[in-house]
N, C-alpha and C positions, 0 to 999 in steps of 0.2 A: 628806582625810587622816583615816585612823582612827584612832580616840581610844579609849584601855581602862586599866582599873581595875586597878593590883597592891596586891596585901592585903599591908599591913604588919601589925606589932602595936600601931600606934598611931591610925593611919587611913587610908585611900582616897585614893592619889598618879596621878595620872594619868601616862599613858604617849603616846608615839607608836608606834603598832606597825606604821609604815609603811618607819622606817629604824634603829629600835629606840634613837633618842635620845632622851632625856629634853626635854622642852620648854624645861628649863632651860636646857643646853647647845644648843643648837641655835639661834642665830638668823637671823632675815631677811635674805637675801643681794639680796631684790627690793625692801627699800626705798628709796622713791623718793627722800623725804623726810628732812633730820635732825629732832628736836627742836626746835630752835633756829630753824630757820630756819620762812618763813610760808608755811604752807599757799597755792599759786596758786588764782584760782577756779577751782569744778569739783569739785575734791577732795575736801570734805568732803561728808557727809549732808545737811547745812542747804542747800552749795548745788544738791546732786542736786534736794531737793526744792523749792527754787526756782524752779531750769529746769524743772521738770516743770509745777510750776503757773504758771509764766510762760508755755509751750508751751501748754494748757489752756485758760487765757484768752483767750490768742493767738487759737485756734482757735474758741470761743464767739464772740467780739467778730467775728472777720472773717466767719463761718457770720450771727452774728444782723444786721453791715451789708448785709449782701449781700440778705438776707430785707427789711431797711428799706428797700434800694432795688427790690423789688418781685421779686427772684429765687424761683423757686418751690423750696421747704426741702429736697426731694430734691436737686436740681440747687444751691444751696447748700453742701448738705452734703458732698455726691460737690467742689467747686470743693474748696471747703475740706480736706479729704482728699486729695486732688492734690498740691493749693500745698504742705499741710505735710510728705507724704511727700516729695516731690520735693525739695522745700526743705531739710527734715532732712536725706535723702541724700546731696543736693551738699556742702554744709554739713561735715556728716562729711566726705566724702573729701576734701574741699579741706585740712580740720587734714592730717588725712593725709600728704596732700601736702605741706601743709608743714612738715610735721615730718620727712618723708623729705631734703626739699630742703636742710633747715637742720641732717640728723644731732642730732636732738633725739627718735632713738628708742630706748628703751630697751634696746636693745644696745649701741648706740654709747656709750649714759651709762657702761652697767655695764663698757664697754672702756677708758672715757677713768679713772673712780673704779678700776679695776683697773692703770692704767699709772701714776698718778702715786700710790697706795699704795708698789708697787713700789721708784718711783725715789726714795720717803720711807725706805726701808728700806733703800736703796743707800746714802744719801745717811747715815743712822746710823749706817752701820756702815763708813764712812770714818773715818779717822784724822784730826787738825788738820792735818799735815804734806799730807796726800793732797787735801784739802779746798782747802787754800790752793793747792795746780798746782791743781785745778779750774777754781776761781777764777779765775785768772793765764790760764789758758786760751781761761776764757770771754771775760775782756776782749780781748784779744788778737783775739777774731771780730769782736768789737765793735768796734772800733779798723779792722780790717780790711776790714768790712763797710760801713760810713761811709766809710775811703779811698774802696772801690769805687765807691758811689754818689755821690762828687762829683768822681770823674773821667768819668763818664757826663755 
């Protein structure tokens, strides 16, 4: 996104000059996360750089056992190299996978936060009178849906 300077007479405001809104106005429609709620692992900097040095060592420790039990450091190294690509790989695509399998991908988030906004904005702009047949309604499945399943 490109970033530029409008001269005021008081000092230097920045701009977006990609869709000409102000930074101010304009917010994050990709976040993932509220405030409030707790960061999952992964997400942060701390733990990028974690996994990165925990991968690191990973790869030292298994290259330098291999070397203790008498492997030659080329042929070590090339194992070691292998395992962790291969490993990383699978690894990745399996989240993948399970994130397709369980719709915990961020479309489906940004369609589920989009539908029930919605039906909060439906649901305000009901009247008491209109709220209450809701209501009435909903029990009423409820009641109905229980029937069903213990005549089953």
């Amino acid at each position: 996104m490109a970033m530029g300077f409008s001269l005021s007479p008081s000092s230097l405001h920045p701009t977006e000059l990609s869709h000409g809104l102000s930074s101010e106005k304009k917010t994050r429609s990709n976040n993932l996360f509220t405030q409030n709620s707790p960061v999952p692992f992964g997400y942060s900097r701390k733990d990028v750089l974690l996994i990165g040095v925990g991968v690191t060592v990973l790869g030292i420790g298994l290259k330098s056992g291999l070397e203790f039990v008498g492997v030659d450091p080329l042929q070590a190294g090339n194992v070691v190299q292998l395992v962790l690509v291969l490993g990383l790989t699978i690894g990745w695509i399996s989240t993948y996978i399970f994130r397709v399998s369980n719709k915990e991908m961020t479309y489906a988030q940004q369609l589920r936060d989009y539908e029930s906004k919605v039906m909060e904005k439906r649901l305000e702009g009901l009247t008491e009178a209109e709220l209450q047949v809701l209501l009435e309604q909903v029990e009423e499945e409820k009641s109905s849906l229980v029937k069903g399943k213990k005549v089953n």
